[in-house]
Structure formats: C-alpha cells, structure tokens
BADO-996339 format. One record per residue: x, y, z of N, C-alpha, C in turn. Coordinates in Angstrom, 1 decimal. Layout:
N
R,X,Y,Z,X,Y,Z,X,Y,Z
...
//
This chain:
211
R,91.1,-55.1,-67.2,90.8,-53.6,-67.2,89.8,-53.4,-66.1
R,89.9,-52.8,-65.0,89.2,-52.2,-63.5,88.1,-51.6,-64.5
R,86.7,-51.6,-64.0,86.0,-50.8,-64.2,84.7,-51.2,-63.1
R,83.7,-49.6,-63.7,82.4,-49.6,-62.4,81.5,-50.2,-62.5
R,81.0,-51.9,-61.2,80.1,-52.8,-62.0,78.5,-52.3,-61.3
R,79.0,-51.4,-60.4,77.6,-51.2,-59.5,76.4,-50.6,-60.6
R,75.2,-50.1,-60.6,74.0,-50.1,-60.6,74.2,-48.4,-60.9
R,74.0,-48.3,-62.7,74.6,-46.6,-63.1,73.5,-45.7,-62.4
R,72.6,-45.9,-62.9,71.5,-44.9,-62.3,71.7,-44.0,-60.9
R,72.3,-45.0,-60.0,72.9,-43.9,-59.1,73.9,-42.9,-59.0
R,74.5,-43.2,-59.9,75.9,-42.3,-60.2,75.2,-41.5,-60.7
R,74.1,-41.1,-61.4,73.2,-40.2,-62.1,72.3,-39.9,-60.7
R,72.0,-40.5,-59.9,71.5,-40.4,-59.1,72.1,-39.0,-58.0
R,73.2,-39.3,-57.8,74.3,-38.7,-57.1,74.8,-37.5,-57.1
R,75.0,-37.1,-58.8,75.5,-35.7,-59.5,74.0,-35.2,-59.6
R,72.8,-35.8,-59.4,71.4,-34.8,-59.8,71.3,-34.9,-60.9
R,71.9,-35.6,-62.6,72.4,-34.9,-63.3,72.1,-36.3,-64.0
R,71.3,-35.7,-65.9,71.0,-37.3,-66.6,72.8,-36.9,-66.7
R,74.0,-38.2,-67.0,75.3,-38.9,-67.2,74.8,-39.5,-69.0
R,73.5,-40.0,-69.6,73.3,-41.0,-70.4,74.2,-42.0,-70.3
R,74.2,-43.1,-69.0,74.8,-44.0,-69.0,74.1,-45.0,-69.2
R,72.9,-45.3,-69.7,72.1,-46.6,-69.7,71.0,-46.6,-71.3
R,72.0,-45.6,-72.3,71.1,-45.7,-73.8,69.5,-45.4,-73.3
R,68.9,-45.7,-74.1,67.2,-45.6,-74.0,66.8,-45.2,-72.6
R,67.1,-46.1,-71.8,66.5,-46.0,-70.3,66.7,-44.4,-70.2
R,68.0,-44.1,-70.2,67.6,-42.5,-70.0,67.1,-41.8,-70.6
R,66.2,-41.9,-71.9,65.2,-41.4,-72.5,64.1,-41.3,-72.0
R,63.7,-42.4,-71.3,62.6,-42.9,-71.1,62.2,-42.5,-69.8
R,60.7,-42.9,-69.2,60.4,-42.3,-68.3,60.6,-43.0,-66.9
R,61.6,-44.2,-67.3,62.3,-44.8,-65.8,63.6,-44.1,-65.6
R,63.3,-43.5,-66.4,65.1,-42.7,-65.2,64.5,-42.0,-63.9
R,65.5,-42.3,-63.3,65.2,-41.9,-62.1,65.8,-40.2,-61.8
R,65.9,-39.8,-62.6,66.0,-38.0,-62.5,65.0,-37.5,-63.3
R,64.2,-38.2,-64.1,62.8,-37.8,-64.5,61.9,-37.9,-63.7
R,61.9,-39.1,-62.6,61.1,-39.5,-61.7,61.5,-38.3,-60.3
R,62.1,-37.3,-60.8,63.0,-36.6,-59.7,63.3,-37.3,-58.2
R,63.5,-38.9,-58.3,64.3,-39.5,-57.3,66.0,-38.4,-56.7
R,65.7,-38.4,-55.6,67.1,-37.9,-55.0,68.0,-38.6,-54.7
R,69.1,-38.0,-53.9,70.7,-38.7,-54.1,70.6,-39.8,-53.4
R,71.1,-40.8,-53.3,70.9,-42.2,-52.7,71.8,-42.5,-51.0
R,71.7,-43.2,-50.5,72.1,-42.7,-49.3,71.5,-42.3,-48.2
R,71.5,-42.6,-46.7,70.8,-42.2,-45.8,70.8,-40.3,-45.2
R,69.5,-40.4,-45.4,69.3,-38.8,-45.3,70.2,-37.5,-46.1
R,69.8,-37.9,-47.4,70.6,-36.7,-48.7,70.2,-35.6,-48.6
R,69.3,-35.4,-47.5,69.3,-33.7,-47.3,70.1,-32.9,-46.0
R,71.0,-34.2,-45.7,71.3,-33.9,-44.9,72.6,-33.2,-45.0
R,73.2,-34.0,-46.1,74.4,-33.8,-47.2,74.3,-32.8,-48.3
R,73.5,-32.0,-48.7,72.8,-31.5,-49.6,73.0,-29.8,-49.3
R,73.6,-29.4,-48.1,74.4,-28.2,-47.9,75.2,-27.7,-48.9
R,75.7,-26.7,-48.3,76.6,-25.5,-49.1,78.1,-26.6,-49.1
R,78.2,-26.7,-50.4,79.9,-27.3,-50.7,81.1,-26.4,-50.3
R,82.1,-27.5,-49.8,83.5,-25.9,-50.0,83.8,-25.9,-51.4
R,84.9,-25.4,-51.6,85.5,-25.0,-52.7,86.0,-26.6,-53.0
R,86.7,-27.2,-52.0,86.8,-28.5,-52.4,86.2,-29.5,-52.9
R,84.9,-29.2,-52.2,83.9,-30.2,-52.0,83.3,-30.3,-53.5
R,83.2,-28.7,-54.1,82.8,-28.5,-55.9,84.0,-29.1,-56.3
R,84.9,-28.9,-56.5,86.1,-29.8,-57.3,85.7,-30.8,-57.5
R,85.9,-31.5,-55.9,85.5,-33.0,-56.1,84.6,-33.9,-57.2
R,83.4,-33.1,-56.4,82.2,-32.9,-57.3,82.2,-33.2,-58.7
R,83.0,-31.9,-59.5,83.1,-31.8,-60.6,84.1,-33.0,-61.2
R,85.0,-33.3,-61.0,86.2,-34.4,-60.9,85.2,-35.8,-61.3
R,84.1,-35.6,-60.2,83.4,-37.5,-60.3,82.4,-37.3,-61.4
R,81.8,-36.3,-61.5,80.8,-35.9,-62.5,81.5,-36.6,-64.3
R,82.9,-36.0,-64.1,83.6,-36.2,-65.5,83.8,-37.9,-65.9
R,84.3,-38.3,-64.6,84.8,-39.7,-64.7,83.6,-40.2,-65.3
R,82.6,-40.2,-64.6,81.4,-40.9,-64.7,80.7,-41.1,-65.8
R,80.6,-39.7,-66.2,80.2,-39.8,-67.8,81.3,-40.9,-68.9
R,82.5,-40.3,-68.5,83.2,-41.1,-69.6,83.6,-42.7,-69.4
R,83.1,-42.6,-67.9,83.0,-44.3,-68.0,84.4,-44.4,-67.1
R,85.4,-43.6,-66.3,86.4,-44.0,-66.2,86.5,-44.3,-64.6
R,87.5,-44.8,-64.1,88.2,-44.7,-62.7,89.5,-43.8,-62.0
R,90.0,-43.7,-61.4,90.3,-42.7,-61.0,92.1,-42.7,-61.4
R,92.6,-44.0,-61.1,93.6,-44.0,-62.0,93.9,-43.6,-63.5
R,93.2,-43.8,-64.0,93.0,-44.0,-65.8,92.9,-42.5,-65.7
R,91.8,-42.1,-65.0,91.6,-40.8,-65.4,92.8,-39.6,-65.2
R,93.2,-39.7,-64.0,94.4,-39.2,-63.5,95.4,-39.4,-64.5
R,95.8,-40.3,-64.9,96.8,-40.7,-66.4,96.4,-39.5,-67.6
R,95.5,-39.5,-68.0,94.5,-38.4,-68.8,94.7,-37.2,-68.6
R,94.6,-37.1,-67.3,94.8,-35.5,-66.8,96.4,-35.2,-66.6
R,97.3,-36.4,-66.6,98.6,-35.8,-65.7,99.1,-35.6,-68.0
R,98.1,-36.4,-69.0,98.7,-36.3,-70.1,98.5,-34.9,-70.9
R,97.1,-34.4,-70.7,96.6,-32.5,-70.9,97.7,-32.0,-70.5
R,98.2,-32.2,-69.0,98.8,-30.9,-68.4,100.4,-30.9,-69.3
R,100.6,-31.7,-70.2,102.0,-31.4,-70.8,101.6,-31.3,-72.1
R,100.5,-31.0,-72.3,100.3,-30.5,-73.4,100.6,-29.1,-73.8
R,100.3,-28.7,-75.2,100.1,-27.0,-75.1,99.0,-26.7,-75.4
R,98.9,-25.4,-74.9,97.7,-24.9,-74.7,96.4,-24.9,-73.4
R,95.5,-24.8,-73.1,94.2,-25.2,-72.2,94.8,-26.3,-71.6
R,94.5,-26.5,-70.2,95.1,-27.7,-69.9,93.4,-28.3,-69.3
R,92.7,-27.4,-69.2,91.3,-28.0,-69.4,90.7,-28.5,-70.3
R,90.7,-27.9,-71.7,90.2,-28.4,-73.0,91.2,-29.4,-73.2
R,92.5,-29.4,-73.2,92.9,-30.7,-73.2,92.2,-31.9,-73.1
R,92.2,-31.7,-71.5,91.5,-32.9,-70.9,90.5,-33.4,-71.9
R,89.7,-32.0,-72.1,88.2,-32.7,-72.9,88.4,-33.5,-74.3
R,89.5,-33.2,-74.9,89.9,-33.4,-76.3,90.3,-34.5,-76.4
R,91.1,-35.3,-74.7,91.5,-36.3,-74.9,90.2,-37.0,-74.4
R,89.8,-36.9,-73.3,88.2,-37.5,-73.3,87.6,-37.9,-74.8
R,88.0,-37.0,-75.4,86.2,-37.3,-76.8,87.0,-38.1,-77.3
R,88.3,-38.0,-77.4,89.6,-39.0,-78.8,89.6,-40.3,-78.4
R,88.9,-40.9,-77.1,89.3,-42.0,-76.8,88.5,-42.8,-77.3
R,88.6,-43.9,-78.0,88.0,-45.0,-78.7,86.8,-44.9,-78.6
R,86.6,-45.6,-77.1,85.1,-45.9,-77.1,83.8,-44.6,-76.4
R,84.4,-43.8,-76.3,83.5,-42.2,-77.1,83.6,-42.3,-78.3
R,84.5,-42.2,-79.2,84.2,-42.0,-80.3,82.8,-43.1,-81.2
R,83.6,-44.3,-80.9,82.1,-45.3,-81.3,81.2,-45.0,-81.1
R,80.8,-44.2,-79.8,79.5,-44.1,-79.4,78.8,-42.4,-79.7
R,80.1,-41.7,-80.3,79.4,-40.8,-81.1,79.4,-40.9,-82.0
R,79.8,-42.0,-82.5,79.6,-42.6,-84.3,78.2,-43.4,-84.0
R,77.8,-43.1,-82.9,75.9,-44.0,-82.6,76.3,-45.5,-83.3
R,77.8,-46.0,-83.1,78.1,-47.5,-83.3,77.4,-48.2,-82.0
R,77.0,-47.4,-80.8,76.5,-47.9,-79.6,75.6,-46.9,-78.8
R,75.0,-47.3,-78.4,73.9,-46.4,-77.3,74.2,-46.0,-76.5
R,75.4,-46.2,-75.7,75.9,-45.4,-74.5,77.3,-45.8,-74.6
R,78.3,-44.7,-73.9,79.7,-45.5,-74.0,79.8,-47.0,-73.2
R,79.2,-46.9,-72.1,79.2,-48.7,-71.5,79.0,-49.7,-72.8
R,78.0,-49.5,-73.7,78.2,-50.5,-74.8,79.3,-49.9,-75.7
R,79.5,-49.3,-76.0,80.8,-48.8,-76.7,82.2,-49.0,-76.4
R,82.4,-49.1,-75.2,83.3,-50.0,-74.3,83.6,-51.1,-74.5
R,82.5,-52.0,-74.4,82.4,-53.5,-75.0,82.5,-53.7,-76.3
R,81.5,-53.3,-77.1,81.9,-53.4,-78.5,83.0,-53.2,-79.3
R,84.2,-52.3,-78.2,85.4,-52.4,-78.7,86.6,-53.4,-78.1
R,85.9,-53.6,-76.9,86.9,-55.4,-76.0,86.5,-56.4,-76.6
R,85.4,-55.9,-77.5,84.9,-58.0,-78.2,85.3,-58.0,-79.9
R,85.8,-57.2,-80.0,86.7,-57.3,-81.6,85.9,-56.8,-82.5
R,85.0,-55.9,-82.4,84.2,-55.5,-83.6,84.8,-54.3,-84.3
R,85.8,-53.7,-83.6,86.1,-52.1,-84.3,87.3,-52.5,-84.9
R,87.3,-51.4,-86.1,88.9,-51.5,-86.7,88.8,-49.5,-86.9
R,90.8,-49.9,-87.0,90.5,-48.0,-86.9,91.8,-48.4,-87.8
R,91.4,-47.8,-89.3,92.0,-47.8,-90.3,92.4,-48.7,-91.1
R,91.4,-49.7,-90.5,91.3,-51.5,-91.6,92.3,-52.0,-90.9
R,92.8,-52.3,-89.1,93.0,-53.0,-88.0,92.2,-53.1,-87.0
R,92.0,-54.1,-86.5,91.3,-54.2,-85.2,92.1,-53.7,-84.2
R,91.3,-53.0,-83.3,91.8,-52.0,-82.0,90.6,-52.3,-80.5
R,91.3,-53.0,-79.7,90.3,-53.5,-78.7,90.6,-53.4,-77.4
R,91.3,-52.0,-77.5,91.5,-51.0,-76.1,90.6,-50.2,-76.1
R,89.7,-49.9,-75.3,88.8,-48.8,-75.0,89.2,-47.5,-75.0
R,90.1,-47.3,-74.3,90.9,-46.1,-73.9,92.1,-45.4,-74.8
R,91.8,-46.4,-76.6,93.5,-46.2,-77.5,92.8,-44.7,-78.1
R,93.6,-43.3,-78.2,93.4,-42.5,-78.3,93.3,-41.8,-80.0
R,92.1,-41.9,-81.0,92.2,-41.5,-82.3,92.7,-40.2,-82.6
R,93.1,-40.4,-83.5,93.9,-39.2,-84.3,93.3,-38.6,-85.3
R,93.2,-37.1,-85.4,92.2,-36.8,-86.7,92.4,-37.3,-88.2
R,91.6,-37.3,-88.9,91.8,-38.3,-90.1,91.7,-40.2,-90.2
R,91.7,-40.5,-88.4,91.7,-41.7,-88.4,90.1,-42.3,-88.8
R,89.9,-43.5,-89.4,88.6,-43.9,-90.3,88.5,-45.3,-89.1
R,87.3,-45.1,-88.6,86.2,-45.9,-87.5,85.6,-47.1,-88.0
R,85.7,-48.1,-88.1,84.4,-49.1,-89.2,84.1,-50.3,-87.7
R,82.9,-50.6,-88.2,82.8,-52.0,-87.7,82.7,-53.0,-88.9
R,83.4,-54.2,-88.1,83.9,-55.6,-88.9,82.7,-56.3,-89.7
R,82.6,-56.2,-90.7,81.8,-56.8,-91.8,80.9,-57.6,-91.2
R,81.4,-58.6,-90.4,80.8,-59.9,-89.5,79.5,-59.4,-88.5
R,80.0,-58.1,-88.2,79.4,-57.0,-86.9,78.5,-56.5,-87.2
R,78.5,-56.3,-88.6,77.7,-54.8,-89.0,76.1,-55.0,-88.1
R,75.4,-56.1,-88.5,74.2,-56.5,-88.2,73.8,-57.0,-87.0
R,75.2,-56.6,-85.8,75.0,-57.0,-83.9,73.3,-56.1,-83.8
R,72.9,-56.3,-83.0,71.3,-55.7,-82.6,72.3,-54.4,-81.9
R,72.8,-54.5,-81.2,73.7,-53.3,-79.9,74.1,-52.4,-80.8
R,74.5,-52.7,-82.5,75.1,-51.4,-83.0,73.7,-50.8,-84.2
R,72.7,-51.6,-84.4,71.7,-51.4,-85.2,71.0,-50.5,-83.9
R,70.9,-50.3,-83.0,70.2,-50.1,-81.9,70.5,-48.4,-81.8
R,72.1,-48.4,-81.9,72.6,-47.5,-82.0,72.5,-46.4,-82.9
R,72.7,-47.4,-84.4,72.7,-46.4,-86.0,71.1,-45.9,-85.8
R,70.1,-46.2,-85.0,68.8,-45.6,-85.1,68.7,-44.4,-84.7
R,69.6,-43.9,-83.4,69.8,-42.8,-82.8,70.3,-41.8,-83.7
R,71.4,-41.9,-84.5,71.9,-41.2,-85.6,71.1,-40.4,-86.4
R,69.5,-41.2,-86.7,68.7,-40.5,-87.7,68.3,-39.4,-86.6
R,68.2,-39.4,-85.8,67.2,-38.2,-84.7,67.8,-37.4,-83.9
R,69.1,-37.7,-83.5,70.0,-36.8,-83.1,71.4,-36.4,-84.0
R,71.5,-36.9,-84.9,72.4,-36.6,-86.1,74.2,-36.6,-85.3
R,75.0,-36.5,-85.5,76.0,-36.7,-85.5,77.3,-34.9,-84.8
R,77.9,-35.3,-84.2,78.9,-33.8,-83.8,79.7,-33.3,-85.2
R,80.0,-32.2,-84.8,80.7,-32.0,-86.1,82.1,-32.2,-86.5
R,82.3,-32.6,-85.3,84.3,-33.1,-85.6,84.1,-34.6,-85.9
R,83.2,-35.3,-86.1,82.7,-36.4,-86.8,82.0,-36.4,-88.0
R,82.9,-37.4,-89.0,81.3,-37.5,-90.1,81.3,-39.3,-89.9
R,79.7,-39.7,-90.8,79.7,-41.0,-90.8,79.2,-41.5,-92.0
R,78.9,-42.4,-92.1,78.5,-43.1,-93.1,77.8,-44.1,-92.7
R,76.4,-44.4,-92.6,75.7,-44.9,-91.9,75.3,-46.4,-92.6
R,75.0,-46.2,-93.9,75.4,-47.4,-94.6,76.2,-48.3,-94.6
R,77.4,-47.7,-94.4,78.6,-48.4,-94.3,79.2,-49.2,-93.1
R,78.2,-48.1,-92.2,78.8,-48.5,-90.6,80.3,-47.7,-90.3
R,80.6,-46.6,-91.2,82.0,-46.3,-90.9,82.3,-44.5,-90.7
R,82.9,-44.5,-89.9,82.8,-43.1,-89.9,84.5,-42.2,-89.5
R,84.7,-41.1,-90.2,85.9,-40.5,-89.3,86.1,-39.6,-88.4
R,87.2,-39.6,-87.4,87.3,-38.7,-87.2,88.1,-37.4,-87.7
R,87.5,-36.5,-87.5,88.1,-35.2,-88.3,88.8,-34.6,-87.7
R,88.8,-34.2,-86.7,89.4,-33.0,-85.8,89.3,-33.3,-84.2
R,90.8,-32.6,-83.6,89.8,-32.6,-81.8,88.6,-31.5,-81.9
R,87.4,-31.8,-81.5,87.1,-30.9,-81.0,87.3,-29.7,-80.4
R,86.8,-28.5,-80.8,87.1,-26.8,-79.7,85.7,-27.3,-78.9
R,86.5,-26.5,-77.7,86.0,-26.6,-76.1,84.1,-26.7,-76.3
R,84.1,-25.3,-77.1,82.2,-24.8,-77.1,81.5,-25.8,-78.3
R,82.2,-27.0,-78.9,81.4,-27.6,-79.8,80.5,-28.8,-78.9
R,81.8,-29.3,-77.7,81.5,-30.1,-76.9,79.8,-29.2,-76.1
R,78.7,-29.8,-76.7,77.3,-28.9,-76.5,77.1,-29.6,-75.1
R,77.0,-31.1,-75.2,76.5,-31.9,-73.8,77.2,-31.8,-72.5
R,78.5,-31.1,-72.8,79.3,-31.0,-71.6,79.3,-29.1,-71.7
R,78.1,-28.7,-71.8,78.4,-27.1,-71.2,78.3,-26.8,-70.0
R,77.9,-27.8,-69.0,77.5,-27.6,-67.6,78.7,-28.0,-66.9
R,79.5,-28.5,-68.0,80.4,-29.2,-66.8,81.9,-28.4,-66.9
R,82.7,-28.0,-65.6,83.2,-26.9,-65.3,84.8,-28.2,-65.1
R,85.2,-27.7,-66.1,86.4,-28.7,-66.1,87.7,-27.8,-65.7
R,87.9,-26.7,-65.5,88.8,-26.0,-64.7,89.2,-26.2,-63.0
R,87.8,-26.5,-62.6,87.8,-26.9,-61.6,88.1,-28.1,-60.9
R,88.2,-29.3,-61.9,89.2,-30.3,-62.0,90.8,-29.9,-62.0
R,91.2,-28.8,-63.2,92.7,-28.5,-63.0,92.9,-27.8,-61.7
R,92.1,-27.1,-60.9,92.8,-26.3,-59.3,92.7,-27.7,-58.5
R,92.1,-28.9,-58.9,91.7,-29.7,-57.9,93.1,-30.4,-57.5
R,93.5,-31.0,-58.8,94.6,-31.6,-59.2,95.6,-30.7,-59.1
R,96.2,-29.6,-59.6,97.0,-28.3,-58.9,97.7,-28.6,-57.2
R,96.6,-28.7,-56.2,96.7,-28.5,-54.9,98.3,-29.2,-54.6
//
C-alpha cells in the first residue's frame, strides 16, 4: 500500500492549516502553525500571491488528501466512486472519506491521529463485526460494530487515544463504549455535522475533477 513517508508537519506547513496529523504534537506548542512557521520552500512569499481559480482547486484537492492520509490515486478512486452515487456528489465524497476504516478508528479515539489509525488497522487489531479487517481504506456500513482484539485492548497507541475521548467526546454519527474498546457506526454523516471540515470547500474539488 503507497503511502506519504515524508515529515507531516509540512504538509500542515503548506496548507497554513493545523491537518492533526501528528496526535498531541498538534496540541502542543511545537507545531509549527502555532509557532506561525510559514510555507516551506525557497522564498514562500514569493508564491503566496493571488491563486487562479485552478490554483484554489488544486489547493483544495491536496488540503483533503492530506487530512485523510491519502494519495492521489486512491483518492481519485473515491471521488470517481461519489460521482455515481445519488445525490451531492461533494458530500458524497465526505461520507465516503469519514466511512473508511481507519477514520473511523480514529474517531472512535481507538488512535490519536489517522496515521496511527492506519497502522492499527494493517497490524491486526481491528474487527468489524467480530472479523478482523486490515485494509485501511475497507469502507463501514451503518450499524457496523468497531472493537479492538481483546489481546490489543491495553497497546499504549490505543490507551493514548481512549484519553482524548474524555475531553473531546465523540461525533454523533458514532457511539462508543469506552470500556469495551468498541464502538458503532450509526449513520453517514450530513455534510454540516462534519464540524472540523467546515473550512474545507469540497465542491471545488468536484469543478476540479469536472474539467
């Protein structure tokens, strides 16, 4: 499975924008968009002009990947799967974004960021509906039940996680069970529940892809 090994903080670096790609660290006061570090690269004010209309697409296009952890094939797979859907072919998108595995783990705070949520589901700890499932990208269905493997419950990476749960509490197209370590999913998401993604202009992904 292709994925991004470079140094996340710049990708956060890049969009201006916290991603929470690195659990705690982006709490904390080494992130480098608290430290208001700018975009990486020689002379980023130089690049830091008026975008075209393309230029925002783009933009908006790498901003999405990024968060969800993906690359550009995979993602395109995703988007060419919304557009035969019915309905929003933007909320689609998002719906299939949050259903994918290793989002969901990680808004079941089974992990601190999706990069460990990612792993935690390639190293055999997840079952989705009392089977093991160890594709990152396998897409849940509502009513499907999330657990980690008995053996797992006590990894430090998912205790690290369930801590975040008490203080930021949980979405509402999810419930959990914290005790348990298990949790379902209920529903896709509607577009305005998705709170952390209100900045992000996912239409402009569909004109991008359109052309």
């Amino acid at each position: 499975m292709a994925r991004y090994t470079g140094p996340v903080c710049r990708q956060c670096r890049t969009e201006q924008k916290k991603l929470f790609l690195k659990g705690e660290r982006c709490k904390s006061d080494k992130c480098p968009i608290n430290k208001k570090r700018g975009a990486p690269g020689k002379d980023p004010k130089a690049r830091a002009g008026k975008r075209s209309e393309y230029g925002l697409q783009l933009r908006e296009k790498q901003k999405i990947k990024r968060i969800y952890g993906m690359l550009e094939k995979q993602f395109h797979l995703t988007f060419a799967r919304a557009l035969t859907m019915p309905g929003v072919t933007g909320e689609n998108l998002i719906q299939l974004l949050e259903s994918r595995l290793d989002n969901v783990v990680y808004r079941m705070h089974f992990a601190s960021c999706r990069n460990q949520a990612r792993q935690v589901v390639s190293h055999r700890h997840v079952l989705v509906n009392g089977k093991i499932v160890n594709v990152p990208s396998y897409n849940v269905k509502p009513g499907d039940v999330i657990e980690i493997k008995e053996k797992s419950k006590k990894l430090a990476v998912i205790q690290d996680g369930l801590k975040e749960e008490a203080q930021s509490g949980n979405v509402p197209w999810i419930t959990v069970d914290v005790d348990a370590v298990k949790g379902t999913f209920v529903q896709y998401p509607r577009r305005e529940e998705v709170t952390d993604l209100a900045d992000v202009k996912e239409q402009l992904v569909v004109e991008l892809y359109s052309k």
